[in-house]
C-alpha angles and dihedrals in degrees: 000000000000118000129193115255111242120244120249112275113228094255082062092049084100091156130080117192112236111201114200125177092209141049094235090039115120139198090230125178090359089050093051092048095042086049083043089070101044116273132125111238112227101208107204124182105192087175076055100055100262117145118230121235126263101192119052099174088114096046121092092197146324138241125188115195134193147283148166090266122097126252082223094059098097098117090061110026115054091193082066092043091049092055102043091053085042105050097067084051090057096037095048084045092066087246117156094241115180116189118196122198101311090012079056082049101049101043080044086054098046088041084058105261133128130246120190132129131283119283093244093043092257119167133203101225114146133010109337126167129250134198138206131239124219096259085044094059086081085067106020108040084193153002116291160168126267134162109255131198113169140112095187130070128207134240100204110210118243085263095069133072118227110218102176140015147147149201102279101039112016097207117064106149138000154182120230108193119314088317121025112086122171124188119192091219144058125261095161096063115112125188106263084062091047090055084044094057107032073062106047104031091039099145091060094072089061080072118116107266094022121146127222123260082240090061094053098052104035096054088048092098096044102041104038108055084061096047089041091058085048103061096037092064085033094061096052093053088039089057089043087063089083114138107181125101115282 
């Protein structure tokens, strides 16, 4: 007699999908802590050439981090367009699903929403505060710092609920449905990546708003214990936002 196999149970679910838009990107700070708690990181390219997978009844989650590329690139780069066919499919499965900076814009992109630059040309490049709204106290108890490196903003369509913001780029961070979160900045930068890319990305800091290598580096030790602390709490009630059967 042949019997169906049984899907995984939630407790089984031991790999989270990290999505990178470069061969030398890494998943930083949120890689080490997810790792941290026991799950294999499946590390997946799609500008690369990496498929995207089809089944996640293995994944416990997915995270898609950033990169120099646009949200709005789709008609020239099929890794964008992948990803924004592929990340409804995640989010109505029940899937956790957590955007970072591009990874914000593109869920903010497939939910509906715009991306495009700030209408003076700012950019976010360095620490920058951020505030919470009323419904984002539930996930920031209070204003912060966080490192910032965009020069796009986010419109978040009705469907959405924002959760932090400031002046200069309202959205800041948001919820999509029980699962999808996507915050504008990066809480999985160290410092070494800080040093990497204050180096090799070093005329973007001639941008308006942007902020001095110095500045980078020096409030390292100030800023990031904090944020640290942060998006360490924030990953086990993000998993716990799965809504698919155990």
């Amino acid at each position: 007699m042949n019997v169906a196999a049984e899907k995984p149970k939630k407790s089984d679910r031991n790999k989270i999908a990290i999505i990178v838009h470069q061969e030398q990107s890494r998943p930083g700070r949120v890689g080490a802590l997810l790792e941290r708690r026991g799950y294999a990181l499946h590390r997946l390219c799609p500008n690369l050439g990496c498929r995207l997978p089809e089944d996640m009844s293995e994944y416990a989650g997915v995270v898609i981090f950033g990169g120099p590329m646009s949200a709005n690139d789709c008609g020239t780069l099929a890794g964008i367009k992948s990803e924004l066919d592929w990340i409804p499919r995640v989010v109505e499965a029940g899937v956790p699903f957590l955007g970072l900076c591009l990874g914000a814009q593109l869920l903010t992109r497939a939910a509906g929403g715009r991306v495009g630059g700030h209408p003076d040309g700012q950019v976010e490049i360095g620490y920058v505060e951020i505030e919470p709204t009323a419904a984002g106290r539930e996930w920031f108890r209070a204003p912060m710092k966080v490192y910032q490196w965009h020069r796009e903003g986010m419109q978040i369509p009705d469907c959405c609920q924002l959760l932090a913001t400031n002046d200069t780029y309202p959205v800041q961070g948001f919820r999509c449905g029980a699962n999808a979160f996507g915050f504008q900045f990066h809480p999985e930068v160290t410092l070494e990546m800080k040093q990497l890319w204050t180096l090799k990305a070093a005329e973007r800091l001639k941008l308006p708003g942007a902020q001095q290598r110095g500045v980078h580096l020096s409030m390292h030790a100030l800023y990031d214990p904090p944020l640290d602390r942060w998006i360490d709490g924030f990953l086990d009630r993000w998993l716990a936002t799965d809504t698919r059967p155990h």
